[in-house]
C-alpha positions in Angstrom: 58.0 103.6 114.5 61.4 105.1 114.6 64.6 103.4 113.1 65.6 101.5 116.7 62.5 99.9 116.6 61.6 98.8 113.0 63.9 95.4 113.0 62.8 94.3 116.0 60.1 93.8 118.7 59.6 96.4 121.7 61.5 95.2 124.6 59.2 96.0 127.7 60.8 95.7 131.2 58.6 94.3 134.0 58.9 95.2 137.1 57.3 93.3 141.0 58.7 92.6 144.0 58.1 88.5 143.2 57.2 86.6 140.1 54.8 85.1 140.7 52.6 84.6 143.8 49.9 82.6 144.2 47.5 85.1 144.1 48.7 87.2 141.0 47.1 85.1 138.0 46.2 89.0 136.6 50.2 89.4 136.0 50.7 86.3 134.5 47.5 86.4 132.0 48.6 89.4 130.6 52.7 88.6 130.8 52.3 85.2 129.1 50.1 86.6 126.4 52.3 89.6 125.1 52.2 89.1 121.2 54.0 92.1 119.7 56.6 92.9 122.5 59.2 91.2 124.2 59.0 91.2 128.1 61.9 90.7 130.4 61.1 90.2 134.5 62.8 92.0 137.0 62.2 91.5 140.5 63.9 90.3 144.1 62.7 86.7 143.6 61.0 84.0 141.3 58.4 81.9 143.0 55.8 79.8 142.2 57.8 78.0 139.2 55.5 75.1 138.7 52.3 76.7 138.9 53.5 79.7 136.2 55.9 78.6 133.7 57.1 81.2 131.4 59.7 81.4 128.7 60.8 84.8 128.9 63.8 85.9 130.5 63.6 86.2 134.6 66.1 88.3 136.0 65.9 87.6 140.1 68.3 90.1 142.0 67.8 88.8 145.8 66.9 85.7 145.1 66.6 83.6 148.6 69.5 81.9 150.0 71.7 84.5 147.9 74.8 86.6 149.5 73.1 89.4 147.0 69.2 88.8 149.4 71.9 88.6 152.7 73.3 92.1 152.0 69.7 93.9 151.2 68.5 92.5 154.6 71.5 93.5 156.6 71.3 96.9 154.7 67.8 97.5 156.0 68.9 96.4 159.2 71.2 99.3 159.7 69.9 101.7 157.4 66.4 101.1 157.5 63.9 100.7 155.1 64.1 104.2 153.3 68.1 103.6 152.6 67.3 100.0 150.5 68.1 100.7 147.0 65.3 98.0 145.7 65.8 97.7 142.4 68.0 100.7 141.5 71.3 98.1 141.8 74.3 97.6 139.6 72.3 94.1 138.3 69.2 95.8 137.2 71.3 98.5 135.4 73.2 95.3 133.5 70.6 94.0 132.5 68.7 96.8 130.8 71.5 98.0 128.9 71.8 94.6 127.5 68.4 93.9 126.5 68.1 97.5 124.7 64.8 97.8 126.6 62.2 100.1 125.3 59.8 101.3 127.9 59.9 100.0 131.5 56.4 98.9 133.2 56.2 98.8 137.1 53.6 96.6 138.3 51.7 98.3 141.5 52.2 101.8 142.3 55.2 101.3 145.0 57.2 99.6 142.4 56.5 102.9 140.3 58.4 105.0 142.5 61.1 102.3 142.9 61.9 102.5 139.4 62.2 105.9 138.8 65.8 106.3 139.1 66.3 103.2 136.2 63.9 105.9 134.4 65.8 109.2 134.8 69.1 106.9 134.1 68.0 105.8 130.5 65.3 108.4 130.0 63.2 105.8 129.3 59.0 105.7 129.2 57.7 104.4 132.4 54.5 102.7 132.7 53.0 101.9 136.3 49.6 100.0 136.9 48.1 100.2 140.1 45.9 96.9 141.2 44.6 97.6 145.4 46.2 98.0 148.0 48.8 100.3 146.3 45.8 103.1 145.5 43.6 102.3 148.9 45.6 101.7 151.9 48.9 103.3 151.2 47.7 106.2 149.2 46.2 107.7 152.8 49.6 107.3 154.3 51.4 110.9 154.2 54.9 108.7 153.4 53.7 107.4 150.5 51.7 110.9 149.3 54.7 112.6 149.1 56.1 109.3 146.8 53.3 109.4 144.8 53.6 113.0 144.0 57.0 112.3 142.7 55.8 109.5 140.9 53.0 111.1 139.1 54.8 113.9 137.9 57.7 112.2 136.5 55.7 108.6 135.7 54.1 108.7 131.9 51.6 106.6 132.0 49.7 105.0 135.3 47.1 102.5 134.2 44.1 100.8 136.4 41.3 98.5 135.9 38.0 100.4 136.2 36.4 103.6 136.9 36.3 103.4 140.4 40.0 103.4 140.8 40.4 105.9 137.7 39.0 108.3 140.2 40.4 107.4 142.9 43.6 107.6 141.4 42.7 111.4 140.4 41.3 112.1 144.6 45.2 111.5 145.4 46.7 113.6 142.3 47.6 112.0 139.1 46.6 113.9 136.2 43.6 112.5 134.8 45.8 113.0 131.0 48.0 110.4 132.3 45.5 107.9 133.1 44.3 105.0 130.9 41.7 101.8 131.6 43.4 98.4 131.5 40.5 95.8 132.0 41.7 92.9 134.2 41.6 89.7 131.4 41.6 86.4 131.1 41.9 84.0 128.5 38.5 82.4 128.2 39.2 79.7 125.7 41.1 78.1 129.3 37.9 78.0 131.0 35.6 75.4 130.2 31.7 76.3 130.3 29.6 74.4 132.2 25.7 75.2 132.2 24.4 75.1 135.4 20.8 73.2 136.4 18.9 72.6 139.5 20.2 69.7 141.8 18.9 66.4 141.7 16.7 65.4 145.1 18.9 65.3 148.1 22.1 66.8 146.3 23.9 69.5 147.9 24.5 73.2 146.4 27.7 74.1 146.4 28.7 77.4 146.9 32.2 78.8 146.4 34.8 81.3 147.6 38.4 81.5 146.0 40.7 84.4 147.9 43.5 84.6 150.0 42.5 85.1 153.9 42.4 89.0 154.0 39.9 91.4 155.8 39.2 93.3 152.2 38.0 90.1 151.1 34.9 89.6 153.1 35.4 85.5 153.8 33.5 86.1 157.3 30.2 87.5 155.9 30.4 84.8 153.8 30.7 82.4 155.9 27.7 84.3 158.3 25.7 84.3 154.9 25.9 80.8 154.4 25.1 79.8 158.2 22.0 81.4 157.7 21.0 79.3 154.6 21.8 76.3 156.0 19.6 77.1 159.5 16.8 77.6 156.9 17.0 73.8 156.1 18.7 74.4 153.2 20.9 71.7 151.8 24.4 73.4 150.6 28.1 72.5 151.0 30.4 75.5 151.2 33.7 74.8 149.9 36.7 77.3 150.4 39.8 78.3 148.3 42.5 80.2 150.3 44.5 80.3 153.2 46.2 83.4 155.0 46.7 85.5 158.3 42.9 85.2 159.2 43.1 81.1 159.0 42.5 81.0 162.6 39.7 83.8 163.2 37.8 82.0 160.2 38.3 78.6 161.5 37.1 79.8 165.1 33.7 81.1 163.0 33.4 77.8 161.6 34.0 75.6 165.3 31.8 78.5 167.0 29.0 78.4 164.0 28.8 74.8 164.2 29.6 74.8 160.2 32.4 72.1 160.2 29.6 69.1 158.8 29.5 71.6 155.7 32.1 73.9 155.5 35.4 72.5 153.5 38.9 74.8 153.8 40.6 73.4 150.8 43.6 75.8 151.4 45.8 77.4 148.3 45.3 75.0 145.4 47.3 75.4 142.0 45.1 77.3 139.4 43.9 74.1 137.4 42.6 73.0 140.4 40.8 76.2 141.7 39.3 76.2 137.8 38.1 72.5 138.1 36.6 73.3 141.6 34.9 76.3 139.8 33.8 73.9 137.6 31.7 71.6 139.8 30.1 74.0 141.8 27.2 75.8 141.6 27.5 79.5 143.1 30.5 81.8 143.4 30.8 84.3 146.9 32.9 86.7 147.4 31.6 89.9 149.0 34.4 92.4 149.2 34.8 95.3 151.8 36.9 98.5 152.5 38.8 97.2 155.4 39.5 99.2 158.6 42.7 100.2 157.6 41.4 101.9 154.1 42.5 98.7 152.1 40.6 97.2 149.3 40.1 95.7 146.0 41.3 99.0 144.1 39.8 97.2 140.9 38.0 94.1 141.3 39.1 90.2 142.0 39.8 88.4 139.2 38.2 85.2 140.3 35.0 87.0 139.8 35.8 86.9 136.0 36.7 83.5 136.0 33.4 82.4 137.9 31.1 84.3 135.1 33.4 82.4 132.7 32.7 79.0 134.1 29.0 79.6 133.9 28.7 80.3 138.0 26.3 83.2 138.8 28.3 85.1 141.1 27.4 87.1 144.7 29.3 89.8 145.0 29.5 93.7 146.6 29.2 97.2 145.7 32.7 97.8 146.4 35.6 99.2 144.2 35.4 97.8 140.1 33.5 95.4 141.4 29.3 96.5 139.8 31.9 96.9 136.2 32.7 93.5 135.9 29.5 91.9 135.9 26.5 92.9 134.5 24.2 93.3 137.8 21.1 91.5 138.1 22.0 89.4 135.1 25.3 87.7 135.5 25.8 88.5 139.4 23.7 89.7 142.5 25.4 92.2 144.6 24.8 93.9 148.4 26.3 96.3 149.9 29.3 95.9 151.8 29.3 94.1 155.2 25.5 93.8 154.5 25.1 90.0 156.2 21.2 90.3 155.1 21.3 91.2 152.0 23.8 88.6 151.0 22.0 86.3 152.4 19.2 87.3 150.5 20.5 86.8 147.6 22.0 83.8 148.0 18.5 82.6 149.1 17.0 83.9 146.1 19.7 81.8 144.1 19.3 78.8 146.0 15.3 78.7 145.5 15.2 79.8 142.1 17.6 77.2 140.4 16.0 77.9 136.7 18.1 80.9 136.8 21.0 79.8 136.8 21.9 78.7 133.5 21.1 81.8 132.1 22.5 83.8 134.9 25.9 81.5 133.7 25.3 82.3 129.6 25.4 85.8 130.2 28.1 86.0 132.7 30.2 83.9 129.7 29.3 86.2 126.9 30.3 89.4 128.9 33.5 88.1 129.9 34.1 87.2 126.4 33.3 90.7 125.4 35.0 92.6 127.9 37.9 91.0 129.8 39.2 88.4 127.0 43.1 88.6 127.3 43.6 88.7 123.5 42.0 92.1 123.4 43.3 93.7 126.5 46.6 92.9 125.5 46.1 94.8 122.3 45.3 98.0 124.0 48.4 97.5 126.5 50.5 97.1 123.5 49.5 99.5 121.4 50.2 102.1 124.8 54.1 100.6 124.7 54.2 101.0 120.9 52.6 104.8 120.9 55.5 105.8 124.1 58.5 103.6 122.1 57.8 105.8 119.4 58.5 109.3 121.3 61.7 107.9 123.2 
C-alpha cells in the first residue's frame, strides 16, 4: 500500500440515486458490512431511515423539500434531461476533496456514467456494479449504448453477480479484463433456520412471494400457479409481500380468479417482518421473466437467498443468475419462464411430497452459507478497492 494509504483506511465513495429504497437490501448488506474501508454515501436523497440505519456519513445533494431538489427540477424542466448535471455539482466535489476519498464506486451502470466527470476530475479509480435493469432494458436503448461505450472505456472496474450477466455485460462491449463476479450476500447469522415438516391435518401450506409489483418479476404466473393447486383440492394460503404499479392488474386476477378466501396482499413490510413471514411459511415463489420491454433480473433476486436461508425450498425460473444461486433439484425447483405448467408442477410435487422439505431447506442453508455469506463477499469487494487504491 502506498504512503497515502498506510495510516489510515481506504475511503470508498458510494454512489445511487437514493439511499435506500425498500427494495435495495443487496446495497445495504454489503454497505453496512465494509470492515477494512471507510464508505461515504452520495446520492439526491436519503429514504427509508428507519428500516436501514447506518453510521456512515450520508451526503444527500437534492434532498426533498430543498431549494437545491427545486433548482434540479426546474433545470430539467428547461433543459431537459440530458442538461441535468446529476451528481457532477459543486457539493459532490466538496465533499470528496474533504474526505480524501480513494476510489469512487457507482452503484448501477447509469450512475457509472454519471460519475465519470468526479472521475476525470480527481483521476480517481472508478468502480461500477451493474444489478438489472441497468444491463437488460437500457443496454438495448441506442442512448444509453453510446453512454456505456464511454463508460467502459474509461470505467476500471464494472462488477456483476453471476455468469449470466458477466456475458451479457460482454454482448454490449465491456472488456471481459474489466469484469469481475461480486456474488449478491447476505448475512446468514440474521436469518433464523427453521426446519420445515409436513402440516398437521387440516393446516394450510403456505406459500410465499416477496417482490415489488413489476412485470420482470413474474407475480401473475404465480398467482395462475397457485389457482391451479388450490382447484386440485389442495389446502394452501398464498401470502404476498409487495406492492407496485401492477397492484391493480394483480388484484383484478385475484377478484376474477376467485382467490380472495386464500390469497393475502400484505403490501411492503419492513425487512424484519418480510424475514419473520419467511419464517412461518412453508414454500417460497418467485418465477422471474424477461419482460416485454427487454427488462429483467440482470443477476438474480435476493429474496431467493434469503428463502434457502430460512430453510424454505424455493420455486423459481431459468432466467438471468437465477439456476447459480441455488443448487437445482436440491435446494429449489425451477421452470422455464412464463411456463404456468411447469410451475405448477412443481409446486404440486412440493405440496404432495412434504418429506422433502426439510432437506430441500438444509441444503438451501448450507449453500447460502458457502456462497453468498456477506462476510466473504465483502472480502473479495475489498480486496478489489485495496488492489485499485494502490495504483492511484
Amino acid at each position: 500500500m502506498n504512503s497515502q494509504l498506510k495510516n489510515k483506511a481506504i475511503t470508498v465513495a458510494h454512489f445511487r440515486r437514493a439511499w435506500f429504497l425498500k427494495t435495495e437490501t443487496f446495497l445495504y448488506n454489503y454497505i453496512t458490512n465494509l470492515k477494512k474501508t471507510f464508505p461515504i454515501l452520495i446520492g439526491y436523497s436519503h429514504e427509508n431511515k428507519d428500516n436501514f440505519p447506518v453510521s456512515c456519513p450520508i451526503i444527500t445533494l437534492y434532498e426533498k423539500a430543498t431549494f437545491s431538489a427545486f433548482m434540479r427540477r426546474l433545470r430539467i424542466k428547461l433543459l431537459g434531461e440530458l442538461y441535468d448535471k446529476h451528481f457532477d455539482c459543486a457539493k459532490t466535489y466538496r465533499e470528496i476533496k474533504k474526505a480524501k476519498v480513494n476510489v469512487l464506486h457507482a452503484h448501477f451502470g447509469y450512475t457509472g456514467y454519471y460519475v465519470l466527470p468526479i472521475k476525470k476530475h480527481f483521476q480517481l479509480p472508478l468502480v461500477t456494479t451493474f444489478y438489472g435493469e441497468d444491463v437488460s432494458r437500457l443496454a438495448n436503448e441506442p442512448f444509453w449504448k453510446t453512454r456505456y461505450k464511454e463508460l467502459f472505456k474509461n470505467g476500471d472496474l464494472f462488477l456483476v453477480e453471476g455468469p449470466f450477466m458477466k456475458n451479457r455485460l460482454v454482448e454490449i462491449g465491456c472488456p471481459v479484463e474489466k469484469i469481475a463476479i461480486q456474488r449478491i450476500a447476505i448475512k446468514c447469522d440474521k436469518y433464523p433456520f427453521r426446519q420445515r415438516s409436513p402440516k398437521k391435518i387440516n393446516e394450510p401450506v403456505l406459500i410465499l412471494f416477496c417482490a415489488s409489483f413489476r412485470e420482470k418479476k413474474g407475480l401473475k404466473y404465480a398467482l395462475e400457479a397457485v389457482r391451479k393447486a388450490h382447484d386440485e383440492s389442495q389446502n394452501i394460503v398464498f401470502r404476498i409481500i409487495g406492492d407496485g404499479y401492477l397492484r391493480p392488474e394483480i388484484e383484478k386476477i385475484i377478484t376474477e380468479q376467485r382467490m380472495s378466501d386464500y390469497t393475502k396482499l400484505l403490501g411492503f413490510l419492513s425487512h424484519d417482518r418480510a424475514i419473520h413471514e419467511m419464517n412461518d411459511c412453508d414454500i417460497f415463489i418467485h418465477p422471474s421473466v424477461t419482460g416485454a420491454e427487454g427488462d429483467s433480473e440482470g443477476g438474480a433476486p435476493t429474496t431467493i437467498l434469503e428463502a434457502q436461508a430460512c430453510g424454505m425450498p424455493v420455486l423459481s425460473t431459468y432466467h438471468a443468475d437465477i439456476p447459480n444461486i441455488v443448487k437445482e433439484g436440491e435446494s429449489a425447483l425451477l421452470s422455464p419462464e412464463r411456463d404456468v405448467e411447469s410451475l405448477y408442477v412443481n409446486l404440486m410435487k412440493l405440496i404432495k411430497e412434504p418429506n422433502s422439505w426439510a432437506g430441500m431447506g438444509i441444503a438451501g442453508r448450507k449453500f447460502i452459507e458457502k456462497y453468498h455469506d456477506i462476510s466473504k463477499e465483502v472480502d473479495h469487494l475489498e480486496q478489489h478497492y485495496c488492489r485499485l487504491a494502490r495504483n492511484v
